[in-house]
C-alpha positions in Angstrom: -20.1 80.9 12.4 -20.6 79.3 9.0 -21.2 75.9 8.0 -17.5 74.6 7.8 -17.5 76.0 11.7 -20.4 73.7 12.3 -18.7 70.7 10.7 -15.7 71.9 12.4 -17.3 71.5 15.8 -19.8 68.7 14.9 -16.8 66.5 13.4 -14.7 66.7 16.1 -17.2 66.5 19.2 -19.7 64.0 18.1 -17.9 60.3 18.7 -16.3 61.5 22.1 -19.1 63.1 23.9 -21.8 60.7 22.7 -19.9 57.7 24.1 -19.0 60.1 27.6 -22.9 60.8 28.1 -24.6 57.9 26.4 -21.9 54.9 26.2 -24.4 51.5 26.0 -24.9 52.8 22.5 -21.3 51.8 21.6 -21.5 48.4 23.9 -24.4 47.2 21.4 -22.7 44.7 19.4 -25.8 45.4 16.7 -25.0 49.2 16.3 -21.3 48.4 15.3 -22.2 48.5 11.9 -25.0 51.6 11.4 -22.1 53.3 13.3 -20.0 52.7 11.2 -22.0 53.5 8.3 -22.7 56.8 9.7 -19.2 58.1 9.9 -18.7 56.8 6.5 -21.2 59.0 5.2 -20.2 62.0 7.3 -16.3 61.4 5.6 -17.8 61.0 2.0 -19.5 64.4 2.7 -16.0 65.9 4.2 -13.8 64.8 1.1 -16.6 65.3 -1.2 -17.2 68.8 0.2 -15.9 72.0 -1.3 -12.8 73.6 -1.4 -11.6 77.3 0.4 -10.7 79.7 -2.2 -8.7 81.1 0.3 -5.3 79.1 1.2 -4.7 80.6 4.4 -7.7 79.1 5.4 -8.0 75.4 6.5 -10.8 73.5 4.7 -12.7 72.7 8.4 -15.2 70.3 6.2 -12.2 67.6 6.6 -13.1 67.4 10.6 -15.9 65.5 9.0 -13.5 62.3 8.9 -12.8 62.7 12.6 -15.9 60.5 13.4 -14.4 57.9 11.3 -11.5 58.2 13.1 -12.6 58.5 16.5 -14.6 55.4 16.3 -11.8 53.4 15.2 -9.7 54.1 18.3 -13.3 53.8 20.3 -13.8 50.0 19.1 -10.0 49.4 19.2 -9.7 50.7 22.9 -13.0 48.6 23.9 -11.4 45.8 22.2 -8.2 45.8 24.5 -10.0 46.7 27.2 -12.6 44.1 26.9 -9.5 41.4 26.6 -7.4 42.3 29.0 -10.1 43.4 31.7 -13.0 41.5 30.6 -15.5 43.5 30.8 -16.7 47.1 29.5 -15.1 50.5 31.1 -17.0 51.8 34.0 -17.9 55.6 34.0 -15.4 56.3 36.9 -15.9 59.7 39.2 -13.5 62.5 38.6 -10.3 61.3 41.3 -6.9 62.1 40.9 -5.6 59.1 42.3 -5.4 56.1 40.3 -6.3 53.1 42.1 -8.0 54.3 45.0 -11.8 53.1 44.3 -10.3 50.5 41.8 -11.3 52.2 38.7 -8.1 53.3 37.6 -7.8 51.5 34.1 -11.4 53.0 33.5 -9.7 56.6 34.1 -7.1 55.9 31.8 -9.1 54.4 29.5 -11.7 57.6 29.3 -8.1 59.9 29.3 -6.6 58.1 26.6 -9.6 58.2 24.2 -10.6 61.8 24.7 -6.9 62.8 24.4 -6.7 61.0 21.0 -9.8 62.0 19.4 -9.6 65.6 20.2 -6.4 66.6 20.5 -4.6 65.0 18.0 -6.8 66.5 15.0 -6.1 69.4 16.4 -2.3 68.8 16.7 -2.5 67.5 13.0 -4.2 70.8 11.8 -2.1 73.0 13.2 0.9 71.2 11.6 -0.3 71.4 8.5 -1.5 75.3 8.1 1.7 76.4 9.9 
């Protein structure tokens, strides 16, 4: 695997699975911003990367502005969550039932964000190299 299959992977994986394993990090009102500067630089380094020669082949260093874009949903989920629910989503146990333990919106929550970040880049890449 090359380096535009490591950018693929880091891109795409790096916002969602931090915040499953290690989410205080993203609670931390003062890490909003070096956050955010991050994945700013990771999506200058995707747009400024270079381009495939080969048009069949997608240009993978553009998963580099999924960071960018997972972080936004991120702070806009924990933003409606936090209203509505006032406080921060709870790392629920796998259930299939929604309301059983009371952690329900915290499922949905953790379901709505990993759907988003990695299946819609996905979804939009395969769109546009069909």
């Amino acid at each position: 695997m090359g380096l535009d299959g490591y950018c693929f992977l880091f891109g795409l994986m790096i916002i969602p699975f931090s915040f499953l394993f290690f989410p205080k990090i993203y609670y931390d009102k003062r890490l909003v911003l070096p956050l955010f500067i991050f994945v700013l630089t990771l999506a200058i380094i995707g747009l400024l990367s270079p381009k495939n020669t080969v048009q069949t082949k997608p240009n993978f260093y553009l998963f580099l502005l999924c960071p960018l874009f997972s972080s936004t949903i991120l702070r806009v989920q924990l933003f409606i969550f936090n209203r509505t629910l006032k406080r921060n989503p709870k790392n629920p146990p796998r259930n299939f039932f929604m309301n059983e333990d009371g952690l329900g919106w915290d499922r949905l929550f953790y379901f709505v964000f990993m759907m988003l970040s990695l299946v819609l880049p996905i979804c939009l890449l395969a769109y546009f190299y069909s």
